[in-house]
C-alpha positions as CSV (number, residue, x, y, z in Angstrom):
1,X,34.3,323.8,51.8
2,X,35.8,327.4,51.7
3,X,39.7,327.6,50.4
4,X,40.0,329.5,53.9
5,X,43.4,331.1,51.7
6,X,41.1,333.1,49.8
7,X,40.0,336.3,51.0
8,X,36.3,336.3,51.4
9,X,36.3,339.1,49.4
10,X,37.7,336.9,46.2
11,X,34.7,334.5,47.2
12,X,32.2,336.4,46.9
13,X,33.5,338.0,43.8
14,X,33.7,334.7,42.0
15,X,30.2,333.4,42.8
16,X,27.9,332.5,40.0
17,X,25.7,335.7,40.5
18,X,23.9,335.0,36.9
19,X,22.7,332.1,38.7
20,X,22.3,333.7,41.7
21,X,20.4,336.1,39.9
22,X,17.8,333.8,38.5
23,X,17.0,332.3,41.7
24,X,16.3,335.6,43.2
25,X,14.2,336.7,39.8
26,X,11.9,333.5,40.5
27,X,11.9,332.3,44.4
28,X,13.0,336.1,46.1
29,X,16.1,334.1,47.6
30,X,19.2,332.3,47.0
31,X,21.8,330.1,48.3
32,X,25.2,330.3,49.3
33,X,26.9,326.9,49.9
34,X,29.9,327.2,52.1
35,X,30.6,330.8,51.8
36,X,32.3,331.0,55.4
37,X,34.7,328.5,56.9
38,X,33.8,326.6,60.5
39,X,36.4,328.6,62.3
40,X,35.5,331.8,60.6
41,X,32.0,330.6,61.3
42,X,33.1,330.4,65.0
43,X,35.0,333.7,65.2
44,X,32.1,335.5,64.1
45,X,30.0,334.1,66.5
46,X,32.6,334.5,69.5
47,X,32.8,338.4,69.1
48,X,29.1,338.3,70.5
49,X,30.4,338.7,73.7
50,X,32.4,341.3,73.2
51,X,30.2,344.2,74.4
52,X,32.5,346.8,73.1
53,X,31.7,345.9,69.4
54,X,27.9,346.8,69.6
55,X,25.7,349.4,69.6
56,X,22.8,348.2,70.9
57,X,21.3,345.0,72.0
58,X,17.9,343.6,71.4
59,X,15.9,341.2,73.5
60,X,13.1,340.5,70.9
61,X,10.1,339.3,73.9
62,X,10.2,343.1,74.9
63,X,9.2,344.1,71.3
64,X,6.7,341.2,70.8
65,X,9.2,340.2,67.7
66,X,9.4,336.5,69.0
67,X,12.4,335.5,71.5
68,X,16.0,335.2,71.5
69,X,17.6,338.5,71.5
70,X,20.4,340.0,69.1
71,X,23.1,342.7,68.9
72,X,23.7,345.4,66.0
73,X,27.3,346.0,65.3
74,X,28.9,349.5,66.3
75,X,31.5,351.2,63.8
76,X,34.3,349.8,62.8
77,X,32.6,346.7,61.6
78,X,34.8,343.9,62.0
79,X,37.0,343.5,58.8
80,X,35.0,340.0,57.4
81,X,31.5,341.6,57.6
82,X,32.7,344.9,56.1
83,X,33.7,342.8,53.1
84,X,31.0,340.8,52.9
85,X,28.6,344.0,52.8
86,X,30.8,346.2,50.4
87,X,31.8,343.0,47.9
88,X,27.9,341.5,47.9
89,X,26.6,345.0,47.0
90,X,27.3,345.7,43.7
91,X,26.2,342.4,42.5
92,X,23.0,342.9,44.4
93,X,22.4,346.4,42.9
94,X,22.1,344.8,39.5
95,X,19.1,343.2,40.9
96,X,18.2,345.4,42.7
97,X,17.8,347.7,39.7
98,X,16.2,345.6,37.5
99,X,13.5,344.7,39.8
100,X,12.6,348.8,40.2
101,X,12.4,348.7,36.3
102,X,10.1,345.4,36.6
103,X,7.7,347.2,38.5
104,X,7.8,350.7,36.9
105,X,9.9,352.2,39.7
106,X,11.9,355.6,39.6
107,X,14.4,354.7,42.4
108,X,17.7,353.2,41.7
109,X,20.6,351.6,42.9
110,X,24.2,352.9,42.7
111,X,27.1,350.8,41.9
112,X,29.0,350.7,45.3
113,X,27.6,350.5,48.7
114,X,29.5,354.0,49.9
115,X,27.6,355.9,47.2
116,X,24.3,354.2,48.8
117,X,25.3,354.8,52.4
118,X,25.8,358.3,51.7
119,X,22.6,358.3,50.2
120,X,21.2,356.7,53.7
121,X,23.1,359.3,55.8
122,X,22.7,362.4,53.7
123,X,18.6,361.0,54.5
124,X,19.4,360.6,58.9
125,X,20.3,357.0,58.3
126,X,23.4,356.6,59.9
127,X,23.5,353.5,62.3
128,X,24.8,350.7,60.9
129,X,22.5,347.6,60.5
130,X,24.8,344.1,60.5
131,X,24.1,341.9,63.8
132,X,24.6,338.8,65.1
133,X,21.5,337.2,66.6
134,X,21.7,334.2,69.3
135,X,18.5,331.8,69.6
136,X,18.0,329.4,72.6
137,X,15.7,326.3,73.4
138,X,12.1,327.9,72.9
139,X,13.0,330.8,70.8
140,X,12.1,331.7,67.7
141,X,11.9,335.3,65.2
142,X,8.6,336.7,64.3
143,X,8.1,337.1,60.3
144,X,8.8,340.6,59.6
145,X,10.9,343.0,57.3
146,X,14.2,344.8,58.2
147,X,13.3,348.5,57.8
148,X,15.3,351.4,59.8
149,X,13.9,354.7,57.6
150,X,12.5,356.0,54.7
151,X,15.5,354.1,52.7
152,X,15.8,350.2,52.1
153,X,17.6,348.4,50.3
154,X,15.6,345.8,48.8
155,X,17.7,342.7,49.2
156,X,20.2,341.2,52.3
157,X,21.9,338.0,53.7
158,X,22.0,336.3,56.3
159,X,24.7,333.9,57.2
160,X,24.3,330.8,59.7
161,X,27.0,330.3,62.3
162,X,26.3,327.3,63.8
163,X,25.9,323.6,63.2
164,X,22.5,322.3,62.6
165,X,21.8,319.0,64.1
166,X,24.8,319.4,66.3
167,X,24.8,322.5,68.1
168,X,21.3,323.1,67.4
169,X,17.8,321.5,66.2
170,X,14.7,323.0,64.7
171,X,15.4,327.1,63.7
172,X,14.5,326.6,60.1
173,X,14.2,330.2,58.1
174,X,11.1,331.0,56.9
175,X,10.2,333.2,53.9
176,X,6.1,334.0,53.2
177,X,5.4,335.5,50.1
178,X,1.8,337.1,50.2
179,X,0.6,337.5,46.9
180,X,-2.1,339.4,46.0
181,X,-5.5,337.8,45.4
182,X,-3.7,334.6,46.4
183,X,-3.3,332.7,49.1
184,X,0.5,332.9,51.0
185,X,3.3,331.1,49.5
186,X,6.5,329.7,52.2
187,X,9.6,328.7,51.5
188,X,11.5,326.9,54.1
189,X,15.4,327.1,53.5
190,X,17.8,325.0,54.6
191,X,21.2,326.2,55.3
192,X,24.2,324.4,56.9
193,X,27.1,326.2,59.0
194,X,28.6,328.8,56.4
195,X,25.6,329.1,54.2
196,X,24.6,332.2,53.6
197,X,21.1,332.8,52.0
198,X,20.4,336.0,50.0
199,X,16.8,337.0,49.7
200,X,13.8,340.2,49.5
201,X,13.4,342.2,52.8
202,X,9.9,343.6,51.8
203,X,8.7,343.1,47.9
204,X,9.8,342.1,44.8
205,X,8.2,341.9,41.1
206,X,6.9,338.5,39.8
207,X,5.5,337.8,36.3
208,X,1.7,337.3,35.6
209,X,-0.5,337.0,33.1
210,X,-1.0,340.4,32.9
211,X,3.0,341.8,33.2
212,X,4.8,342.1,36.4
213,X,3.1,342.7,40.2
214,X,4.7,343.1,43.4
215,X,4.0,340.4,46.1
216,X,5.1,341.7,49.8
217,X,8.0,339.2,51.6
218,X,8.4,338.5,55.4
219,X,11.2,336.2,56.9
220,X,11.4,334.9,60.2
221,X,13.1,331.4,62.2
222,X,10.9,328.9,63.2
223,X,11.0,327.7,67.0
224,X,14.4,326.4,67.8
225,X,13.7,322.8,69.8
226,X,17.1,322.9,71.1
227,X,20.5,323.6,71.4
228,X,22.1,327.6,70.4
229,X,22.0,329.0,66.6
230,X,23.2,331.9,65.9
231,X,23.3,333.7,62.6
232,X,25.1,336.9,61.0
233,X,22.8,339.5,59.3
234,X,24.1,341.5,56.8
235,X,21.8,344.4,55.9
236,X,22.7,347.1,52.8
237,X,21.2,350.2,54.2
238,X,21.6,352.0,58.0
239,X,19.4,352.9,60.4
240,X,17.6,356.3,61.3
């Protein structure tokens, strides 16, 4: 369990990101154990109500993107997800960074996230991204990829809020790996309350035979069977 003494900022901070790092390089995701406390797990997921806090609000039948519905977070983020998304970044960049020199890639990364969100808005990216999503009996999230522009960061986290098995069943999140001239490879994760998992919103470089290729990555949830889940995303780059 998180020492809910330490700041999450300190968490995150000490994490094994070398190991981190490895799971990324070969699955595209990674897990968190117990990065958030149960009552920071539930004070999170209270603020969903609070209309003020958000932006905009999503029901995702309209869009054909499944059903449930979810909210993006208006400025100021709350404190917690503000240091989740500036503390994760760096870390993330290395990867980040060494997958565009994988695949022979010109863009790159820099070291803190307000140097790459200037980048975003200086580009007409200026809405921020982080949102809480809610999921009832029935509902479920399309596979897809979080893209808001012309700039993406190529990694971001999700953390889940609730208790499997208790205040939920089913909901398991889904990455699909299409690889070319192969048939799709998924990877079912499962997280408990707190868990965060880290993993590729669109591509990332794998080894072949022949040097490195770039397979394309969708995540979605599968159908929740009961029961509310509810989930933070943390994306790196803003909206257009």
């Amino acid at each position: 369990m998180p020492d809910r003494a330490i700041p999450v900022r300190r968490r995150i901070q000490s994490l094994d990101w070398e190991s981190l790092g490895r799971d990324l390089d070969t699955l595209g995701h990674a897990v968190v154990r117990d990065l958030l406390s149960p009552a920071e797990c539930a004070g999170l997921a209270a603020l969903y109500g609070e209309e003020a806090r958000f932006r905009s609000r999503v029901i995702m039948a309209r869009h054909g993107f499944g059903m449930g519905e979810y909210q993006y977070f208006a400025r100021p983020l709350p404190p917690m997800i503000d240091a989740l998304r500036a503390t994760a970044y760096p870390p993330l960049a290395a990867v980040a960074n060494r997958w565009c020199r994988a695949l022979g890639e010109s863009e790159s990364y820099p070291e803190t996230l307000d140097a790459w969100l200037k980048r975003c808005h200086d580009a007409g990216q200026t809405r921020p991204t982080p949102l809480l999503l809610k999921y009832g009996a029935g509902d479920w999230n399309a596979l897809h990829r979080d893209l808001y522009g012309d700039l993406a960061f190529p990694l971001q986290m999700t953390v889940l809020l609730s208790r499997p098995g208790q205040d939920f069943t089913g909901g398991e999140f889904t990455l699909v790996e299409n690889r070319p001239r192969q048939q799709s490879r998924a990877h079912v994760v499962t997280l408990g309350q707190g868990d965060a998992v880290i993993f590729a919103v669109d591509r990332r470089p794998v080894k072949g035979s022949k040097g490195w290729y770039r397979t394309a990555m969708r995540h979605g949830v599968s159908t929740i069977t009961s029961g509310e889940r509810m989930t933070l995303g943390v994306i790196f780059h803003d909206a257009a």
